[in-house]
C-alpha positions in Angstrom: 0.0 0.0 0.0 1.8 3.4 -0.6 0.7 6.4 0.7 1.4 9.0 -1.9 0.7 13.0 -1.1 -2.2 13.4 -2.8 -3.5 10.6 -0.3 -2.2 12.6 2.6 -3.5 16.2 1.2 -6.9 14.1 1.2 -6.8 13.0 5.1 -6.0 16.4 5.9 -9.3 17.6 5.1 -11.0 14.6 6.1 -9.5 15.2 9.2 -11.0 19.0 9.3 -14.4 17.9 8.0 -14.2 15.2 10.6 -13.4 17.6 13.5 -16.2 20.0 11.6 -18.9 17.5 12.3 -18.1 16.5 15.5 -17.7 19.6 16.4 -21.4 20.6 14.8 -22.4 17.7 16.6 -21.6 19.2 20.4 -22.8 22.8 19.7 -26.3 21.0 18.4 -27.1 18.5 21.0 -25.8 21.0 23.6 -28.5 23.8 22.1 -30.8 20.6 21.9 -30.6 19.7 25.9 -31.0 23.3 26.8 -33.7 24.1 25.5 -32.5 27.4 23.5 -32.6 24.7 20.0 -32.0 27.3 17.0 -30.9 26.1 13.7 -28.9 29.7 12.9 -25.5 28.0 14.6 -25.3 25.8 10.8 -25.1 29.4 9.1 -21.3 29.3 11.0 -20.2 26.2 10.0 -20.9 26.9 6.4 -19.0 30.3 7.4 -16.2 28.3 8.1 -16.8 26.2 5.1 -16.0 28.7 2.9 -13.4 31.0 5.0 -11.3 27.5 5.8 -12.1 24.7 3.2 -12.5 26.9 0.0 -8.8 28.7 0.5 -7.5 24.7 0.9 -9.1 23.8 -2.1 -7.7 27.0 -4.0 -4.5 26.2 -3.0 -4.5 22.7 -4.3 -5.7 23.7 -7.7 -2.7 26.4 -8.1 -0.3 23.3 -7.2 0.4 22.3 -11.2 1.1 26.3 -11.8 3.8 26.3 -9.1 7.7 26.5 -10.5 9.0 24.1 -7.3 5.8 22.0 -6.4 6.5 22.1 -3.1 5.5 25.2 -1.9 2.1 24.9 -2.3 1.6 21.6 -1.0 4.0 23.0 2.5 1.2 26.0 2.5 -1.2 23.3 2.3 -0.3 21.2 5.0 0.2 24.3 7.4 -2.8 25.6 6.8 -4.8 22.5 6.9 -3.1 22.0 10.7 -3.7 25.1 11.6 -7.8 24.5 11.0 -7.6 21.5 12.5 -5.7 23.1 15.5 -8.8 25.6 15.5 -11.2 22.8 15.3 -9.5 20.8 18.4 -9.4 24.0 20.5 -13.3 25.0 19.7 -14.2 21.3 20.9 -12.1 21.6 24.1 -14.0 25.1 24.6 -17.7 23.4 24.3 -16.6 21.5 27.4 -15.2 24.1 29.8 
């Protein structure tokens, strides 16, 4: 089995669409139990679809139009930890 980059790129943002959901998952059943239920909390995770996922998606396509092809793909991987970093601490928040 080899794990090329473009497998790698790929878990990245299945790892922040994973940490997405479960985070959507916390805020909703935690609005749910306390009785203040209002569906206007999905408006900021398609907020963050498009301020975090889109910009990861634009980088990849510029990737073939980059002289090196590395530095991109770096950007990439930074950027795709650091929303996943912001994912982690927004989950850790819900529960304090």
């Amino acid at each position: 089995m080899a794990v090329t980059l473009a497998d790698w790129m790929l878990y990245t943002l299945w790892g922040i669409f994973g940490l997405m959901m479960i985070d959507f998952l916390i805020a909703f059943f935690q609005s749910f139990w306390k009785g203040a239920f209002d569906l206007t909390f999905v408006l900021d995770y398609l907020k963050d679809v498009l301020y975090y996922i889109l910009p990861l998606d634009i980088i990849v396509s510029f990737v073939p139009a980059d002289p090196t092809k590395w530095t991109l793909v770096v950007f990439f991987f930074i950027a795709g930890i650091a929303v996943i970093f912001k994912f982690v601490r927004d989950i850790i928040k819900k529960f304090n």
